[in-house]
C-alpha positions as CSV (number, residue, x, y, z in Angstrom):
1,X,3.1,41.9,6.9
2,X,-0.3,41.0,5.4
3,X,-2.1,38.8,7.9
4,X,-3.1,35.4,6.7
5,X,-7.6,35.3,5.6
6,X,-7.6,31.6,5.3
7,X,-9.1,32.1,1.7
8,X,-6.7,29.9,0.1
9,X,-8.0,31.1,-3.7
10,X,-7.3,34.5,-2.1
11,X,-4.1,34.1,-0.3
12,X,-2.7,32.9,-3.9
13,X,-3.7,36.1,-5.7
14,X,-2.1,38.0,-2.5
15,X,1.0,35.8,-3.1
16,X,1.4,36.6,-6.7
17,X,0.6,40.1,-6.4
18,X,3.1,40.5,-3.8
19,X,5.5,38.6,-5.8
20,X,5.0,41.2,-9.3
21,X,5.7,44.2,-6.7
22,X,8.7,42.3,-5.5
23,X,10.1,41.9,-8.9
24,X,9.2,45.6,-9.9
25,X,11.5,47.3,-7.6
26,X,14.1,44.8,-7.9
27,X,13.9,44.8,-11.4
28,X,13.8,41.1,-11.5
29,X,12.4,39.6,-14.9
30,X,8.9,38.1,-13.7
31,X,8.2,34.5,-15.4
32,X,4.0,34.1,-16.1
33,X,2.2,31.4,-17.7
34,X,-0.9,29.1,-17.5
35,X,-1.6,25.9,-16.1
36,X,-4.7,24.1,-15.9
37,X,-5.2,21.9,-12.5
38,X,-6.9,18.7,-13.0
39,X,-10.4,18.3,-11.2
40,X,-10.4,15.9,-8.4
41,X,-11.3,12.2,-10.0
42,X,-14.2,10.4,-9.4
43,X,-14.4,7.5,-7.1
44,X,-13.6,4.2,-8.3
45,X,-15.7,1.3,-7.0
46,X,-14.5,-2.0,-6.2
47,X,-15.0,-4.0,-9.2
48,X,-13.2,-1.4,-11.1
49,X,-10.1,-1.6,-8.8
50,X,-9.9,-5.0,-9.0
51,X,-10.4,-4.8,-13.0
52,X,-7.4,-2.6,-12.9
53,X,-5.3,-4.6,-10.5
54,X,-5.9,-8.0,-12.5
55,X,-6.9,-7.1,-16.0
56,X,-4.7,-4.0,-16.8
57,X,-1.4,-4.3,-14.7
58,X,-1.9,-8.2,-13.7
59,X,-0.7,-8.1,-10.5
60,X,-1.3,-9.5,-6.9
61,X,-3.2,-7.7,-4.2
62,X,0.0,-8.1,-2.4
63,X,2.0,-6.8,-4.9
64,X,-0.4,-3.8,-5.8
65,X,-0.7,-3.2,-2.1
66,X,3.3,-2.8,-2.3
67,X,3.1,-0.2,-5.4
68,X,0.7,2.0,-3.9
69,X,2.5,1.5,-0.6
70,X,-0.6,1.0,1.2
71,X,-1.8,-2.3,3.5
72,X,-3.1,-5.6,2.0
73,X,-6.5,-5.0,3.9
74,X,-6.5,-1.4,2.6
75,X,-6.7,-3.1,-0.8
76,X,-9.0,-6.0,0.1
77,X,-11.2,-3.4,1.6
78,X,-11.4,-1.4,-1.6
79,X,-12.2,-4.5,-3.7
80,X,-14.9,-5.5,-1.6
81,X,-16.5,-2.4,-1.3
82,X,-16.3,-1.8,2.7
83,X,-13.6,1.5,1.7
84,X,-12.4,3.7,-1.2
85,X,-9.7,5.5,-2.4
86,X,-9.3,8.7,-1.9
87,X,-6.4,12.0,-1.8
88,X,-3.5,10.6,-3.2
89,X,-3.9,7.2,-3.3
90,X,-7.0,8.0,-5.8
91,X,-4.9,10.1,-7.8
92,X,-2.5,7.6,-8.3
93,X,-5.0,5.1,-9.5
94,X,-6.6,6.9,-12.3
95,X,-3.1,7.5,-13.2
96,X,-2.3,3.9,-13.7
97,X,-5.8,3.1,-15.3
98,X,-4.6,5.7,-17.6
99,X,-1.1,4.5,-18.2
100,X,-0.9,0.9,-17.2
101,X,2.5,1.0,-19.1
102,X,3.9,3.7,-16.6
103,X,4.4,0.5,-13.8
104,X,6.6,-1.6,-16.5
105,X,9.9,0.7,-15.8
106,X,9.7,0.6,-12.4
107,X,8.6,-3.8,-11.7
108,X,11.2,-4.5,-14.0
109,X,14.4,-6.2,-12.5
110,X,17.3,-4.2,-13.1
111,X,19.4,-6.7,-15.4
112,X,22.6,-8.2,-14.2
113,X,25.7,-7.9,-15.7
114,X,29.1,-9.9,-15.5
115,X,31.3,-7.2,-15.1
116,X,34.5,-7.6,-14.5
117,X,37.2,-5.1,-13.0
């Protein structure tokens, strides 16, 4: 077994290369394409959150806090400038200031319905 360099740019060619060899002798039909990984996104700063928050999705702090599963203060603290986002929760903002609309599905009430059995 190959021991492990750390090299994680390394450790993925090892992977793939071990994977090609794998499907060579077993005569497996190998599967290769392309992707292109997004760059990390650049740090919001406060009054951009809160533009965000307010302007594009119109929602409470509370309620924002909620959708990004993270505290009230975590939010204050971005608004005001004292934190920022960052790893996923960074991610998950651009994505919104991107696609506001992608938060409508999942606010929305489910409707209720008179059904009867």
């Amino acid at each position: 077994m190959a021991r492990n360099t750390g090299n994680p740019y390394f450790e993925g060619v090892r992977a793939g290369l071990e994977e090609m060899i794998r499907s060579l002798e077993t005569g497996q039909k190998l599967t290769v394409r392309t992707i292109r990984l997004p760059e990390a996104p650049p740090a919001l700063s406060g009054e951009e959150i809160a533009h965000l928050r307010q302007e594009k999705l119109h929602l409470s702090q509370n309620v924002f806090a909620s959708v990004l599963n993270v505290s009230l203060k975590t939010v204050q603290a971005w608004e005001q400038g004292r934190n920022t986002p960052c790893g996923p929760a960074l991610r998950l903002l651009w994505l919104l200031a991107a696609r506001p609309d992608m938060l409508q599905s999942l606010l929305a009430a489910p409707e209720r319905g008179n059904h009867e059995d």
